[in-house]
N, C-alpha and C positions, 0 to 999 in steps of 0.2 A: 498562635493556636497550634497544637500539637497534632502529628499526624499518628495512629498507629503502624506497628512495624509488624513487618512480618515472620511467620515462625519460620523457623528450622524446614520445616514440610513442605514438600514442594505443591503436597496434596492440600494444602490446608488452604481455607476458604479467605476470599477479601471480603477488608469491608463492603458495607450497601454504598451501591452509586450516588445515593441521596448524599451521604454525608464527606463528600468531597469540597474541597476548599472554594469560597470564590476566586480568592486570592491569595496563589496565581490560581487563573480558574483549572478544576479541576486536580488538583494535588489531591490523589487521594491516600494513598500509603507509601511507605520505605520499607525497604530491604527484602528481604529474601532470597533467591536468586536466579537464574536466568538458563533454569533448565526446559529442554521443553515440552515436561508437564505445564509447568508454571505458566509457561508461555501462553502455549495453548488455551488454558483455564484463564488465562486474562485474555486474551482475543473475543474468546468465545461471551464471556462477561461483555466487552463494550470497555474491554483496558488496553493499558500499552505503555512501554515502558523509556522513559526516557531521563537521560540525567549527563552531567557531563563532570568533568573530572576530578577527582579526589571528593565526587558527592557518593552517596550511598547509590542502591539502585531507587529509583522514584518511580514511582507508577502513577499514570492519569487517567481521568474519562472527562474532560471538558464539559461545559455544557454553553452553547449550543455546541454540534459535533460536523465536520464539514464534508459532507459525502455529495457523491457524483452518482445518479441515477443514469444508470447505461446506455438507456435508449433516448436519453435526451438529452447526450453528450455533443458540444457545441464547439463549431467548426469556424474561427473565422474565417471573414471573406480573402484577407490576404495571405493566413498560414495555405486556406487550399490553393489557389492560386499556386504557391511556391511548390505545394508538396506535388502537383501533377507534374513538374519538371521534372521533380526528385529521383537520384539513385539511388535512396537510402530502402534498406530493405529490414522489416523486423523480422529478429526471430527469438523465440522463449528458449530458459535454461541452457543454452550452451556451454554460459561462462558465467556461472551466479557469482563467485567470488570475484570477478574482474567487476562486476557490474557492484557491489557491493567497495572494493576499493575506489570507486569512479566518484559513487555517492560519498564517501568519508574524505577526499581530499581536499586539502583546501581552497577554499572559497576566494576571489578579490573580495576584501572588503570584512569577511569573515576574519575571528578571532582563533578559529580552531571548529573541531567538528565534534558532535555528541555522539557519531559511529565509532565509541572506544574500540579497543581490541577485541576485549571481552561481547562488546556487543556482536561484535563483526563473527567470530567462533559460535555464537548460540546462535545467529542465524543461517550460519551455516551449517550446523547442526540440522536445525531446520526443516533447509535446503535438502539436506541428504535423506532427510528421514521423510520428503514428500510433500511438505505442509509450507516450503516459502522456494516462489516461484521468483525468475528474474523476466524482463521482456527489452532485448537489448537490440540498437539501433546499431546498425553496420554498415558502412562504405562500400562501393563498387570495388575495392582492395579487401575487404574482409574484416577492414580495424573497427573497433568498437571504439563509437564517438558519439555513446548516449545513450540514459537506459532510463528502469528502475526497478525495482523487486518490494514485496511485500510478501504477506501470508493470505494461503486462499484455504478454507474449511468449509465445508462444506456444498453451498455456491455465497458463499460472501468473500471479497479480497479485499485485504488490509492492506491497504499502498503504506510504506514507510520513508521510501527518499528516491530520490528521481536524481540523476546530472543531463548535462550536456558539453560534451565537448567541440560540435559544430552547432551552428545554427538552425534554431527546432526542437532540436533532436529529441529532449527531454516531452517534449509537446507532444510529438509525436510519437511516441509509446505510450503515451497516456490514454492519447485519442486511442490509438492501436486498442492496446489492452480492452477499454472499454468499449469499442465497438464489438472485439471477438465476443467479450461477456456479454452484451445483451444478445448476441449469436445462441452464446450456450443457454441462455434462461438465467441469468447470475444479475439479480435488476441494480446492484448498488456496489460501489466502491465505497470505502472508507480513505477519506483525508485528512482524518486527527482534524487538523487545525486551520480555521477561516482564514484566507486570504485574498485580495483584490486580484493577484494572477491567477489563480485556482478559477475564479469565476471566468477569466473569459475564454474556459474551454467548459464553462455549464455548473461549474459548483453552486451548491447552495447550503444551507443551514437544515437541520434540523435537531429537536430537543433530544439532549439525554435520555431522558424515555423513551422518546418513539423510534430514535437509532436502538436504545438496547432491548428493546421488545422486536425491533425486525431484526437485527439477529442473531436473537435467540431462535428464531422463525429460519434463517435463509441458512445456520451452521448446521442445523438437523436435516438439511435434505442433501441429496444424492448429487456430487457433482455431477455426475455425465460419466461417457462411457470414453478411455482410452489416456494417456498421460497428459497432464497440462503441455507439453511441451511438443508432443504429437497433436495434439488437438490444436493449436495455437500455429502449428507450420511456417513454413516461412511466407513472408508477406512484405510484398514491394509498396512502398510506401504510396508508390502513386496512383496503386490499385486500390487503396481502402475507401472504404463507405460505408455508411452506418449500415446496418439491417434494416431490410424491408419488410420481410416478415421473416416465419421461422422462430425466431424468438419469442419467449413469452417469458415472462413475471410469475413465478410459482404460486404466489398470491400466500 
């Protein structure tokens, strides 16, 4: 079955999410390119673009969609155990492109990575223009050993790839990340795609519709007040904890 491709215009509309492939789930269009108008205008939709090499650009929206609701982000009993010992310290934006070649390197096991070049330059485009944030794990020396970055619009953040290069690390930005958001009132991550590890820090499914109806809901409101990266500070791992209160769900 054939997918539609896209125009020339960075402005020009996607297809309806309805008529996305099952298989693979979610294939909904090719081409176009990876400015970020486009970007944005697929985020904002409930797209996102993924392809790997010598393919076109490929855009999806899954269905079901594997998002993490922020305040009921899940701690094993043994990561906290480890991370109250911890030296590790988060902190947002320092180093989005180190954080970004961390995620594109290769993998044990891996064949290669779908963070082409091209993709690594549009998001850090980005990066610079305000719209894709990194949250990077750091050693008592300063080195980065573990991160991940996504797009945040409005109060919704699109996680795109996470590493780790000590033990956790990746876990623990995640948690990081999602506890600060349910701080600010930001009630859901975005995680593209269902997986058994994703769940045991609280993932769950929900339907292509009711992720692209919330948000279209959570990209129209007001982040908050001061830069993602100022607001986010620095944070010692062994200090985190979900919110008590103070946060709310914009509803």
């Amino acid at each position: 079955m054939r997918i539609p491709w896209l125009s020339a215009d960075p402005a020009g509309p996607f297809p309806p999410l309805a008529t996305a492939l099952r298989q693979p789930d979610g294939l909904l269009a090719a081409g176009g390119d990876l400015s970020p108008t486009r970007l944005l205008a697929a985020y904002r939709a409930g797209i996102f673009p993924w392809f790997g090499p010598g393919e076109p650009i490929l855009w999806w929206s899954p269905d079901p969609r594997c998002v993490f609701e922020t305040r009921s982000m899940h701690e094993p009993r043994r990561l906290r155990r480890w991370r109250r010992s911890s030296e590790l310290v988060l902190e947002a934006d320092r180093d989005f492109d180190a954080v970004v070649a961390g995620c594109a390197a290769p993998r044990a096991g891996a064949a290669g990575t779908w963070i082409l070049p091209e993709m690594r330059a549009a998001y850090l485009r980005l990066h610079e223009a305000g719209h894709a944030h990194s949250i990077e794990v750091r050693a008592p020396d300063d080195r980065l050993v573990g991160g991940l970055y996504g797009v945040a619009i409005g109060r919704m953040f699109f996680a795109e790839s996470m590493f780790s290069a000590e033990t956790h690390a990746s876990k623990l930005a995640l948690l990081g990340l999602g506890w600060a958001l349910a701080e600010w009132g930001w009630p859901m991550i975005d995680a593209q795609v269902y997986s058994t590890h994703l769940t045991t820090l609280g993932a769950t499914r929900m339907s292509r519709a009711a992720f692209a109806e919330a948000v279209s809901r959570l990209v129209a409101l007001d982040p908050g007040p001061s830069s993602f990266a100022a607001r986010f500070g620095r944070r010692p791992v062994a200090l985190l904890a979900p919110p008590t209160d103070g946060g709310h769900d914009p509803g």
